[in-house]
N, C-alpha and C positions, 0 to 999 in steps of 0.2 A: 569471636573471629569476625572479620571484616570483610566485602567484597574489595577489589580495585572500584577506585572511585570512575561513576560514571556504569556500573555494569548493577544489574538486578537479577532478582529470583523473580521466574514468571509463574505467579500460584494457579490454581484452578480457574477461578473466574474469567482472572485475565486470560487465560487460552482459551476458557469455552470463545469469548469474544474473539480473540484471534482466529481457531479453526470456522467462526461464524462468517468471516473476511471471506477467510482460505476457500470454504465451498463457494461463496458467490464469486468469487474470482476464477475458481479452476471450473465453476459450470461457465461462463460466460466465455471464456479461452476456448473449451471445447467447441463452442457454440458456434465460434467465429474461426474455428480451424488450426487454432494453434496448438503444435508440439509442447506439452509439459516436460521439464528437464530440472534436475538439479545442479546447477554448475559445480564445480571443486572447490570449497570453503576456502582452499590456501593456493595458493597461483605464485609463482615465482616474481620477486620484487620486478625482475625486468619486464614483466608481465605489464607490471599496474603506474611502470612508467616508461610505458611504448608512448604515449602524448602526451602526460603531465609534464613527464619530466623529473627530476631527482626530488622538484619541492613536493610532491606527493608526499612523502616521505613526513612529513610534519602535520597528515593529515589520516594517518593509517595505523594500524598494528603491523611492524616487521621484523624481521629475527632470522638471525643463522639455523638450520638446523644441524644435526647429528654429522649431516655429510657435508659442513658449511657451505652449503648453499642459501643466498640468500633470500628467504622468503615472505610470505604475507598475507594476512588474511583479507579476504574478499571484502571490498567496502562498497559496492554495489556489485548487478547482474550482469551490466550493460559489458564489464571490461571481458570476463569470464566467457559471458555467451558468444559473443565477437570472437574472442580467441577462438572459441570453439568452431564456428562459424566457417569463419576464414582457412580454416586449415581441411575443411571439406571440399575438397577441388571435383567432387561428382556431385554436392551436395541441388537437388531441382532448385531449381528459382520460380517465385520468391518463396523464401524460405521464412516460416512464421513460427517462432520460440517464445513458450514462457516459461515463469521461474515466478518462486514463491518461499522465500524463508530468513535465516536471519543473516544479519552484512554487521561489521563493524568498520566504526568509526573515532578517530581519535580527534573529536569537537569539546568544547565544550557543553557539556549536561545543560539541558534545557526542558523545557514541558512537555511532553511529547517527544524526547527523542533521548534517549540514554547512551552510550559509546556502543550496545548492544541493542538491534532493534530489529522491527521486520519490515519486509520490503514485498510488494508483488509488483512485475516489469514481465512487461513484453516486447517484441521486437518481430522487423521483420528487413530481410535482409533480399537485396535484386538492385533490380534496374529502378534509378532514382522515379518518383511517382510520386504525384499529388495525393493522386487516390489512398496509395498506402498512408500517407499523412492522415488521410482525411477517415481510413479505416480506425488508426490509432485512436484519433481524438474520438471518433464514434464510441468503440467498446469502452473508451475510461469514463465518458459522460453516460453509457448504459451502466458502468457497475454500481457508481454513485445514485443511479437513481434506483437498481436491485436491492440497495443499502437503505434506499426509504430516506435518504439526504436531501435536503429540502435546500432553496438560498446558493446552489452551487453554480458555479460561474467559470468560463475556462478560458484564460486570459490568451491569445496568439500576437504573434510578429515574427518577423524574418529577421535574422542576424544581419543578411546582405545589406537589408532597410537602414538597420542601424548604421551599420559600418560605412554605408555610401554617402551619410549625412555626419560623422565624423570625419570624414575623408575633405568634404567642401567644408566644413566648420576648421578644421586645423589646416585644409590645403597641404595635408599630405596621406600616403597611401602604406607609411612606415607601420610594417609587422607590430615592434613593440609598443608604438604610441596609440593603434587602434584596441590592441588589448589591454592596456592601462585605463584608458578612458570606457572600454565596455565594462571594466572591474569596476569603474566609477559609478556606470550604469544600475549594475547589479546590486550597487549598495546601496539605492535610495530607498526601499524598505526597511529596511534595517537601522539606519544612520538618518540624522538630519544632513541637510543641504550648506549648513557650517560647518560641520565634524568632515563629510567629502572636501569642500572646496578646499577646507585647511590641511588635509592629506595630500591633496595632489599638486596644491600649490606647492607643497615642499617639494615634492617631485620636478617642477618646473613648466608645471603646465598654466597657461594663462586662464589669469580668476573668469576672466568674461567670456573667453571660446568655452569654457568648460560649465559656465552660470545657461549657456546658448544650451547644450548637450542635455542637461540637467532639466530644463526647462522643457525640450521637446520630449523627453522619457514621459514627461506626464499626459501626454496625450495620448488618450484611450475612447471606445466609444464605437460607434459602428461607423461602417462605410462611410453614409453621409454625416457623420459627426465628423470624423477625421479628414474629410475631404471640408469642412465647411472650416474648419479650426487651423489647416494646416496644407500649402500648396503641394499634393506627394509627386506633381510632374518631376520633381528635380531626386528622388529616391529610386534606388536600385527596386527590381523585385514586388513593389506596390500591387501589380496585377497580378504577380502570382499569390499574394495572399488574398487580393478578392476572387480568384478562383477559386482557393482551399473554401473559404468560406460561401459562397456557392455552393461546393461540393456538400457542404456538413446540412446545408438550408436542405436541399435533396434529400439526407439522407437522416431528415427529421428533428435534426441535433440544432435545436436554436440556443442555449446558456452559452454560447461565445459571445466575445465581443473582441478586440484589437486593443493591444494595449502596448504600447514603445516603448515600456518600461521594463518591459520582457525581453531579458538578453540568456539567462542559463550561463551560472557562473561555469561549468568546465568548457574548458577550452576547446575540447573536441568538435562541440556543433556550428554547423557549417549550413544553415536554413531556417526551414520551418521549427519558431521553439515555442513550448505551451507552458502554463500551469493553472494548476485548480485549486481554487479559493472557496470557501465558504465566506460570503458575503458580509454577516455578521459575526463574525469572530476574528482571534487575534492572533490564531496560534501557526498561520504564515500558511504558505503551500502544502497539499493536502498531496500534489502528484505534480510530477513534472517532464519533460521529454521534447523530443524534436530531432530534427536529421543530424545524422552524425558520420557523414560519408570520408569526411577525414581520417577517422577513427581506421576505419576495414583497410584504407587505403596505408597507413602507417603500419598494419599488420600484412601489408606486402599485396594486398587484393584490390588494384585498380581497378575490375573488371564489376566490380560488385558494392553497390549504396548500402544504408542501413537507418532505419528511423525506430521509434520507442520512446517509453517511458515506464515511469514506476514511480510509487505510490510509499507512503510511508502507513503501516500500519497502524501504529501506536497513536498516530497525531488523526488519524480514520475514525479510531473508537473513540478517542476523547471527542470529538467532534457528534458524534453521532449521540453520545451522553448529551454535550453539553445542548443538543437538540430533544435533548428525552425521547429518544428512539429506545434505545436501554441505559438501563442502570447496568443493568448485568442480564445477561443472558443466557436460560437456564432449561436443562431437558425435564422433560416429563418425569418422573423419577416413582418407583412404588418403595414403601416400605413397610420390610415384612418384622411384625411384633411377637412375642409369644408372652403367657401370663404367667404362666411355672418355667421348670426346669422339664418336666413332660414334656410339654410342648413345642421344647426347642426342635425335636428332630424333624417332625413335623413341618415346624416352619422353616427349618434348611432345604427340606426338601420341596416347598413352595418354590423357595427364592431359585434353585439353581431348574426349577421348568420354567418360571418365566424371565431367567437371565437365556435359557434353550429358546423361547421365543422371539430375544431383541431387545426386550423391556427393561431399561437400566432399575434397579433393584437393590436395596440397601437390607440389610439387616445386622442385629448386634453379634459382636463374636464373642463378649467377653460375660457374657452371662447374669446381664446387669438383670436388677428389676423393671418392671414394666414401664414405672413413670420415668428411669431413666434411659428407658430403648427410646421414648418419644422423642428423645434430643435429633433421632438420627432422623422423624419423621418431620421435621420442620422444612426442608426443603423437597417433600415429595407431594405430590398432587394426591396421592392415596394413600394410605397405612389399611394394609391387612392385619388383622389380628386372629391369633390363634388359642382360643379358648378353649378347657375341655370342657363346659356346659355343653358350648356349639359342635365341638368335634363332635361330641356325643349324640348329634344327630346329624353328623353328616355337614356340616357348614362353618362358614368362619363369618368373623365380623369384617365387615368394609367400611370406611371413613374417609368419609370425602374431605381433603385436609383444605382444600379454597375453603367449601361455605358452612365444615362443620359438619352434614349430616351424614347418620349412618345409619346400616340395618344388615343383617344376613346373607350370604349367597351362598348358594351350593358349591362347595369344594371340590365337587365332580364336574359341574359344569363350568366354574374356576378352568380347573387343566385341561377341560377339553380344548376352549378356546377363550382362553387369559385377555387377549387383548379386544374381544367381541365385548366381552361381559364388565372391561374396564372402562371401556369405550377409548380407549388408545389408537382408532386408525389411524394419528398423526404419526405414530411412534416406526 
């Protein structure tokens, strides 16, 4: 039997990695004050196109249910949390939500990214603010470095930016032509600069305003880079990204830099938009995010902005390998062996006192011989063994499975206090 294409089994390893994500995410959330919540995995189709729109649809899982309604599964947090958001009319402001689990998506299967995958996103929802931008970019630049991610880089620009130098490059201010040409934007990572031109030339956009557009995306760099490379008097919004970027100098967060190339393909954001790269590697945007005051407002809430972002988990860990932070990531582990059939009760009764004190703990069920209960010992940092020579005076053997050595301990002093005598205080 086969999965649907695009979808996996996530085995052991790969989750230890994941719930390794999950805790440095959900301690740093805490840290910085945000609500943990799990949105509703399935949201009504009219849900997930209050601002896409119907082409959503070519981009999701949806389906009638039982009481044909029609519905769909969650393809990020951002649409879900917002709903939820919005519909709280006592909820205090600003209000700061996060979320941690899996989204579906109907893309094509890629490296790091399966039609099923995981996501952590946070948000905060008020009165439009820098600061909150500048809080955002802060905790996702501390998670990556809790992650021991080394080379990490957090690309900024304003949509406004963009949009106000499309506007003087085509000399107009039309809705559908500014979004065509930021989709143009959006695809110069992806695509070469022939593959665009020859897409939107068919569309009927001229090769040379659009060679101009394409040309300025690539300007990236700091303040005085960009002001020495590029006259920004004539750009919407300019000072309010060297304010963001100000605020983030203050608050210690220097791996930004400014880059024009940075539009954030959905449609929703309406400002400040990020994303986080790892500098040497190939496998695209590591997290991405930025104001999305559109969004709340098409959910009927003029009163109230919204900024965020989220992260892909899966494209995290490969990154984090392909830096040899982990291969895999693996707990302390004990395992308990016995020599006879005697012994087995013995050693059951080992294993469930120091599963009573926390200690993840392995032993055989199936009543194998000795050399092949070792199989279970290859990924534990100890194997206790339970010998009747040793019983017979009171003690078992210990084996320290890193460096190989072993000798005796007291089985009494074992259960009194298992993880003193294992030296397990990490556990």
């Amino acid at each position: 039997m086969e999965l649907p294409r695009g979808m996996k089994d996530f085995e052991e390893k790969e989750n230890i990695n994941i719930e390794h994500v999950r805790s440095h995410f959900k301690k740093l959330s805490n840290l910085y004050g945000f609500s943990f919540m799990d949105p509703s995995p399935i949201e009504l189709l009219s849900t997930l196109e209050t601002k896409s729109g119907p082409g959503i649809r070519d981009e999701i899982y949806y389906f009638k249910d039982k009481g044909d309604r029609e519905v769909a599964l969650r393809f990020d947090f951002t649409m879900g949390l917002t709903r939820y958001a919005t519909a709280q009319k006592s909820m205090k402001l600003p209000a700061k939500i996060s979320a941690f689990g899996g989204v579906f998506r109907y893309d094509e299967p890629q490296k790091g990214r399966y039609r099923y995958f995981h996501q952590w996103d946070i948000e905060i929802y008020g009165k439009a603010s820098l600061e909150s931008e500048a809080e955002i970019i802060e905790i996702t630049s501390r998670l990556f470095d809790s992650l021991l991610l080394k080379d990490i880089t957090i690309d900024i620009n304003h949509r406004n930016l963009v949009e106000s130098y499309i506007n003087k490059v085509f000399d107009s201010k039309e809705p559908q032509l500014v979004a065509d040409i930021l989709r143009a934007v959006d695809k110069i990572a992806k695509k070469s600069k022939e593959q665009i031109l020859k897409e939107f030339q068919e569309k009927g956009y001229a090769t040379e305003k659009l060679e101009k557009i394409l040309e300025f995306s690539q300007i990236k760099g700091s303040i005085a880079d960009v002001e020495k490379a590029f006259d920004v008097s004539q750009l919407e919004s300019w000072d309010e990204l060297k304010q963001l970027i100000d605020s983030l100098e203050n608050r210690g967060v220097s791996n930004v830099r400014i880059n024009f190339g940075i539009v954030r393909g959905l449609d929703y954001y309406s400002g400040i938009v990020f994303e986080v790269f790892d500098k040497n590697s190939t496998l695209g945007a590591l997290a991405g995010g930025g104001r999305y005051d559109t969004l709340t407002k098409a959910f009927n809430r003029e009163d109230i902005g919204a900024t965020g972002v989220a992260g892909g988990v899966e494209r995290i860990i490969l990154t984090m390998q392909e830096q040899k932070i982990i291969s895999e990531l693996k707990q302390n582990r004990v395992a308990v062996l016995y020599i006879n059939e005697e012994m087995q009760k013995v050693a059951h009764s080992i294993t469930s006192l120091l599963r009573l004190n926390n200690i993840p703990t392995d032993i055989d069920l199936a009543g194998r011989n000795i050399k092949k209960q070792m199989d279970i010992a290859t990924n534990a940092k100890f194997a206790i063994i339970v010998g009747p020579q040793e019983l017979e005076n009171g003690n078992v053997v210990l084996k320290d499975m890193v460096n190989g050595t072993e000798g005796t301990i007291s089985l009494e002093k074992l259960t009194e206090d298992p993880k003193s005598i294992l030296n397990l205080k990490m556990l």
